[in-house]
N, C-alpha and C positions, 0 to 999 in steps of 0.2 A: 128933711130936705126934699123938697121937689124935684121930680126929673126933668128933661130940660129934653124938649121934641126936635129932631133934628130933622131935616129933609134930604135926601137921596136927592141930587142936582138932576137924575133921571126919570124917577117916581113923580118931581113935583112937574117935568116936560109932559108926564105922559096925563097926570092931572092936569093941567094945564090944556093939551091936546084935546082930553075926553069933553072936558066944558066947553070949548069951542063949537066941537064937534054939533054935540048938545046945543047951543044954543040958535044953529042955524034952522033948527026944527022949533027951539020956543027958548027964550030968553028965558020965561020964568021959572022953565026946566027945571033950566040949567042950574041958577040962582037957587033952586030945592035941593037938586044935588049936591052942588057945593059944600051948602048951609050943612044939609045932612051928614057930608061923610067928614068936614073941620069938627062938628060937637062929636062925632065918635073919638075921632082923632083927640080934641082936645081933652075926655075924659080919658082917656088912657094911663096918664103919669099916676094919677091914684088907683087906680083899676089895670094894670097894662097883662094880666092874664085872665079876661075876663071873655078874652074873644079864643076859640079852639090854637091849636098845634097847624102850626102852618103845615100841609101835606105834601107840600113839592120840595119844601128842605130839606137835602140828604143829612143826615147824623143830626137831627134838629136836638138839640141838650135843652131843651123845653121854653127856650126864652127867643124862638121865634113864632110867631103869631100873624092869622091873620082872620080876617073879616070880608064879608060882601054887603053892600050896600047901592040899591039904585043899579045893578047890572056890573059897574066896580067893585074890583078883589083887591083890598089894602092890606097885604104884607107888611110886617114892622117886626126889629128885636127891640128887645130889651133888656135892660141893666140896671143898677141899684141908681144910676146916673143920672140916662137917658133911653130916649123909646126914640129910634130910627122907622122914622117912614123909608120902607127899601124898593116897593113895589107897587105901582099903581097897574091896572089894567083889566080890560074890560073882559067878563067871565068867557063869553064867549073865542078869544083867543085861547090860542093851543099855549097851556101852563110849561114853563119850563123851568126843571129840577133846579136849586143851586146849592 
């Protein structure tokens, strides 16, 4: 059984935000970035501990993860399920625990 990717309503706003952002410096950026951090994203459901231990998650029981890509930090848990995109945001903000 496949896992089935879900998006955080706030992760996909701040996705959403950072490509904006990005594309007012260069469209085709943006279009790389995207491209880039969807095929990380979409290998995940066969691979979803493939990316380190999220380190801002207090008592993390090993099935939160995450990754940087392009200057973007993509937080996600995972389950025998689904892989929850929870966090999107750009490295340089100040990380905050949850």
């Amino acid at each position: 059984m496949a896992r089935k990717i879900i998006w955080d309503r706030k992760a996909l706003e701040n996705f959403s935000a950072s490509l904006e952002w990005i594309s007012k410096e260069s469209v085709q950026q943006a279009e790389l970035v995207e491209k880039a951090i969807l095929d990380k994203i979409d290998q995940l459901p066969a691979h979803p501990e493939k990316y380190p231990l999220d380190k801002y998650k207090i008592n993390n029981d090993g099935s939160y993860r995450a990754f940087e890509s392009h200057s973007l930090r993509v937080s996600y848990n995972y389950t025998d399920f689904e892989i929850s995109i929870l966090r999107i945001r750009h490295v340089r903000q100040s990380p905050k625990s949850y």
